[in-house]
C-alpha positions in Angstrom: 0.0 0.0 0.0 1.5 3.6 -0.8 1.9 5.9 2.1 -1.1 7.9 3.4 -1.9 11.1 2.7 -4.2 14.1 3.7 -7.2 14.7 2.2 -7.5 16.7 -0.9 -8.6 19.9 0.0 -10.6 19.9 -3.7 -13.0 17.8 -3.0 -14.7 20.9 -1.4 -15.3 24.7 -2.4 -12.9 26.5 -0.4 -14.8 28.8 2.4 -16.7 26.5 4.3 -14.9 28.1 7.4 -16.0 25.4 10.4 -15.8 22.4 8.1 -12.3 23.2 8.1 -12.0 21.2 11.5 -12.6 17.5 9.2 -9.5 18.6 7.4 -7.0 15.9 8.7 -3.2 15.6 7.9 -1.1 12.7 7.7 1.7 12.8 9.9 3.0 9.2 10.3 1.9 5.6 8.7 -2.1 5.3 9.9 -1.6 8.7 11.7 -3.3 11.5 11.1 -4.4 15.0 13.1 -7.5 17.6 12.7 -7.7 20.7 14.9 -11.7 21.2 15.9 -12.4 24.8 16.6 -14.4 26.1 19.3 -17.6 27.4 17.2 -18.6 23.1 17.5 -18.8 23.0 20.8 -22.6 21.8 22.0 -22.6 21.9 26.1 -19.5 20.6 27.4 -17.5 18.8 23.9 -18.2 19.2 20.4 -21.1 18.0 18.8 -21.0 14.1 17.8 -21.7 14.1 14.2 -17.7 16.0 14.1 -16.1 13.2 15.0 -17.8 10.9 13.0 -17.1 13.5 10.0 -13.2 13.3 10.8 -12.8 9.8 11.2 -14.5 9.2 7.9 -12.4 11.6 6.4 -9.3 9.4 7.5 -10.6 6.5 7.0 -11.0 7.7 3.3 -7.4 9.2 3.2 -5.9 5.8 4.3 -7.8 3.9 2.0 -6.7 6.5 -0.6 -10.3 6.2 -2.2 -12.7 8.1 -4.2 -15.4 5.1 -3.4 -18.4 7.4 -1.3 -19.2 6.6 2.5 -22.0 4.3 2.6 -22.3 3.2 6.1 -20.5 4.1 9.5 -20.7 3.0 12.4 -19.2 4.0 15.5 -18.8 5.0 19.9 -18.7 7.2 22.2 -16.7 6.0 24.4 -14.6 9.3 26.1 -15.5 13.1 25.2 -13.0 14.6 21.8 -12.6 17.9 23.3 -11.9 20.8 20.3 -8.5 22.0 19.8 -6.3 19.2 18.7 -7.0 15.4 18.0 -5.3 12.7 17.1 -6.7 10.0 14.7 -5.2 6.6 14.0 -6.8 4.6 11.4 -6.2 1.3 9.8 -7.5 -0.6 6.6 -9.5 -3.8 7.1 -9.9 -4.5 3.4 -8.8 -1.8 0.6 -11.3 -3.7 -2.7 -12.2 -2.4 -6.2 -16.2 -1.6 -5.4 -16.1 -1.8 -2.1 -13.4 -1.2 1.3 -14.0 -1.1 5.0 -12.0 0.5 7.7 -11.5 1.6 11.0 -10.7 4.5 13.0 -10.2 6.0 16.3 -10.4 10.2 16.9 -9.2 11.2 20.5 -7.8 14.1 22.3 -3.7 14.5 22.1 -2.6 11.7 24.6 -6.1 10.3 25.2 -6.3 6.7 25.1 -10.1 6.9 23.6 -12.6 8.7 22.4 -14.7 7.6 18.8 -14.1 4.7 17.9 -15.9 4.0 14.2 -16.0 1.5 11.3 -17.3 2.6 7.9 -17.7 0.9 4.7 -17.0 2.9 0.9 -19.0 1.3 -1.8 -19.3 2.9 -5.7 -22.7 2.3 -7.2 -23.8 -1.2 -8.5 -26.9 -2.8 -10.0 -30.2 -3.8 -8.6 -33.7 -2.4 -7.3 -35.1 0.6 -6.2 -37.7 2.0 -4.1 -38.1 3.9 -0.8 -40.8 2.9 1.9 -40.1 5.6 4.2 -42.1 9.1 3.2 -41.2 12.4 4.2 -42.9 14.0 7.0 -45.4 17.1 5.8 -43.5 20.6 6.9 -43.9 24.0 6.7 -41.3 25.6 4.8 -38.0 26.7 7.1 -38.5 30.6 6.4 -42.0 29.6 8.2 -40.1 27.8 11.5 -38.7 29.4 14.6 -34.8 28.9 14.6 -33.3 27.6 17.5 -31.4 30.9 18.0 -34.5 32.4 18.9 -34.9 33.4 22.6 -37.6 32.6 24.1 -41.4 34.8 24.4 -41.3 37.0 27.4 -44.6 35.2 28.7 -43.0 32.2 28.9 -41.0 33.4 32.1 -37.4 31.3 30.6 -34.2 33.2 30.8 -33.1 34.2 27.5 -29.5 32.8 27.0 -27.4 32.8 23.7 -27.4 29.3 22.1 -24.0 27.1 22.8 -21.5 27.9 19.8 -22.4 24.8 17.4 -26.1 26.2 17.3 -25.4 29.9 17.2 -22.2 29.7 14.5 -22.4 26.5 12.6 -26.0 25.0 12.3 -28.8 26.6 12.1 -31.8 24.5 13.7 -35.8 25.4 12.5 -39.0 23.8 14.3 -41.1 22.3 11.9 -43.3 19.7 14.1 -42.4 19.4 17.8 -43.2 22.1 20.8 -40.3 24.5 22.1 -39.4 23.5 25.7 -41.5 25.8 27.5 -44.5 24.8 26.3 -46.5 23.4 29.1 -49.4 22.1 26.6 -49.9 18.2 26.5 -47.8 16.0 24.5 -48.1 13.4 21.8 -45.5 11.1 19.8 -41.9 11.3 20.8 -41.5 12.5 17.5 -39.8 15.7 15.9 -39.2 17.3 12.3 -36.6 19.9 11.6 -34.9 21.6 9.1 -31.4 22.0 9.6 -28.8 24.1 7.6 -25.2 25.0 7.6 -24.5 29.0 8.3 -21.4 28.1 5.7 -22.1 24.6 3.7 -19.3 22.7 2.5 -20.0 22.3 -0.8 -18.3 20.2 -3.5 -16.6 21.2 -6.7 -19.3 19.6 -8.4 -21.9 21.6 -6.1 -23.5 18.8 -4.3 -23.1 19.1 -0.3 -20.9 17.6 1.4 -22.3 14.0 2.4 -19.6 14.4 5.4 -22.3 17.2 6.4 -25.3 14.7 6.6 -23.0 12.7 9.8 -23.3 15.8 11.8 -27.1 16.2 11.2 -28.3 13.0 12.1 -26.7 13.3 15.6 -29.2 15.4 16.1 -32.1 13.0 18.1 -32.1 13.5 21.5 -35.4 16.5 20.4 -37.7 13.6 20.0 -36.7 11.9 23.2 -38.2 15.6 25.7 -40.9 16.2 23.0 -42.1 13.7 24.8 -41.1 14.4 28.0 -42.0 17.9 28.0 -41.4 20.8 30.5 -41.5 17.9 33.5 -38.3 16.8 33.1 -36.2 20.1 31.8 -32.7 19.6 33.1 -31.3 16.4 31.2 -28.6 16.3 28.7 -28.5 13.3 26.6 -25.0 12.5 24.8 -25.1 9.8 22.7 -23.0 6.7 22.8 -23.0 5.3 19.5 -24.1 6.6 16.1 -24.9 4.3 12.7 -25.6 6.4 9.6 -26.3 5.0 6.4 -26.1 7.5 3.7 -27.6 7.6 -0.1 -26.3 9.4 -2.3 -25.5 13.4 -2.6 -28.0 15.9 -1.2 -28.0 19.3 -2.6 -26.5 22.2 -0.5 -29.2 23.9 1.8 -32.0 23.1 4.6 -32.3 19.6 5.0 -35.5 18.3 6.5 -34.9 16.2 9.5 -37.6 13.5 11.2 -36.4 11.6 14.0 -38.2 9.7 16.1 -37.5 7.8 19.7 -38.7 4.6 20.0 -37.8 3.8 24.6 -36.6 5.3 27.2 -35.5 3.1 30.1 -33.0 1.8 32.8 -31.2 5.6 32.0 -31.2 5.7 28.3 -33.1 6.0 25.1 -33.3 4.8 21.6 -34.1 7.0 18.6 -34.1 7.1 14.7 -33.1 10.0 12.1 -34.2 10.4 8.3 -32.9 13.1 6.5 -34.8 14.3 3.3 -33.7 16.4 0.3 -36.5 18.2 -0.6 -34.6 19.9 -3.4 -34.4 16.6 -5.6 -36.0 16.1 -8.5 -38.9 14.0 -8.2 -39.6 15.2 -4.7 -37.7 14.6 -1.2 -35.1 12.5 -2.0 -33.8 10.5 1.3 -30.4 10.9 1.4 -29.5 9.1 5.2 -31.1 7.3 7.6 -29.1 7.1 11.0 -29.9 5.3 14.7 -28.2 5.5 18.5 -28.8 5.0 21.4 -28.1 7.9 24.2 -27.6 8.0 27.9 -29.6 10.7 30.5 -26.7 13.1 32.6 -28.5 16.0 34.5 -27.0 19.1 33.6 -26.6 22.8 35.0 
């Protein structure tokens, strides 16, 4: 196998400025680094879907292939605090259609962190259909962004949203209730748009898939829409993430549906499809994604 390299920064337009932090380096045989600015931090770390982003991106670099992520899989099993990380990643089978590998993305010294396996797979023959639909939505310029503060009459403190919200991703409510609403609840059951403040797009204008990895972390909404305002004061990081992606999405909002499925014994299980409406044809589903998450209480 030739020597690993970094990525190519072509395979994007230059100016996405946060996706710069999935830019990883080479810097010894299956090692590689990738600095994660502050602007991705979501509470305490950065939010999950970065990680996953980066080790893909190695995993790519080592394999030295064009082949598109079609499935990764990976755990959470210490915080990757931004600033520097460390990746190490390793080749499990390098094929013509298809190659698997592995990869691990922790802090400088740390001894874990993500841990993830992916699989890179070019197009082949067979059928085609999609049984999933896309949830009905009001259009995002319709939806209240995340980085809104909340109604005086709601008696909530108004606080800025935590940097990944406020500077990367931009989060509107399409179905669900904002946490201060008191009203009674239904389905554990949310739909979104998200969209990046800068989108890493490709040369050949299609987003990013990398981009899709950091949107389906994005579940633990459906799990206190149906909790409501009785049980404000959980966090729920995740601690494992599987994202099957299909095909390119084009750049802008992306419509989000996730659904939980059980909460128990201090965790909970959800689901994420993300939807292209922009496709021709109609909503094109372009990932589908599932974890499981653990309750903390936080301050």
């Amino acid at each position: 196998m030739r020597a690993p390299m970094a990525v190519a920064r072509s395979v994007r337009i230059v100016g996405a400025r946060a996706w710069e932090s999935t830019e990883v380096t080479a810097v010894g045989a299956g090692a590689y680094r990738a600095t994660i600015g502050p602007e991705w931090v979501l509470a305490m770390v950065p939010q999950g879907g970065l990680p996953a982003a980066i080790a893909a991106r190695a995993m790519a670099a080592e394999l030295q292939t064009d082949l598109p992520l079609r499935a990764i899989h990976g755990v959470f099993a210490s915080p990757v605090p931004d600033g520097e990380v460390q990746i190490s990643a390793r080749v499990l089978r390098a094929g013509r259609r298809v190659s698997q590998a592995s990869a691990d993305v922790t802090g400088i010294g740390a001894s874990s962190g993500f841990s993830a396996v992916a699989v890179f797979g070019g197009d082949r023959e067979g059928p085609s259909f999609t049984e999933l639909v896309a949830p009905d939505a009001p259009p995002p310029d319709e939806c209240p962004s995340f980085r809104d503060p909340p109604p005086p009459e709601s008696g909530w403190e108004p606080r800025p949203p935590w940097p990944f919200w406020g500077e990367v991703l931009d989060g509107r409510a399409a179905v669900g209730h904002p946490p201060w609403d008191d009203s009674p609840r239904g389905a554990a059951e949310v739909v979104n748009w998200f969209g990046f403040d800068d989108p890493p797009v490709q040369v050949d204008g299609m987003l990013d898939p990398l981009a899709l990895l950091v949107m389906a972390d994005v579940m633990p909404g459906s799990v206190f829409e149906k909790l409501g305002t009785r049980e404000q004061g959980w966090f729920a990081p995740s601690i494992d993430l599987s994202v099957h992606l299909f095909g390119h999405a084009t750049p802008g909002w992306i419509l989000a549906h996730s659904k939980a499925h059980l909460a128990g014994d201090g965790y909970a299980s959800a689901e994420m499809a993300l939807w292209d409406p922009r496709a021709d044809g109609g909503p094109k589903l372009v990932a589908w994604a599932a974890q499981q998450m653990f309750f903390t209480r936080i301050d």
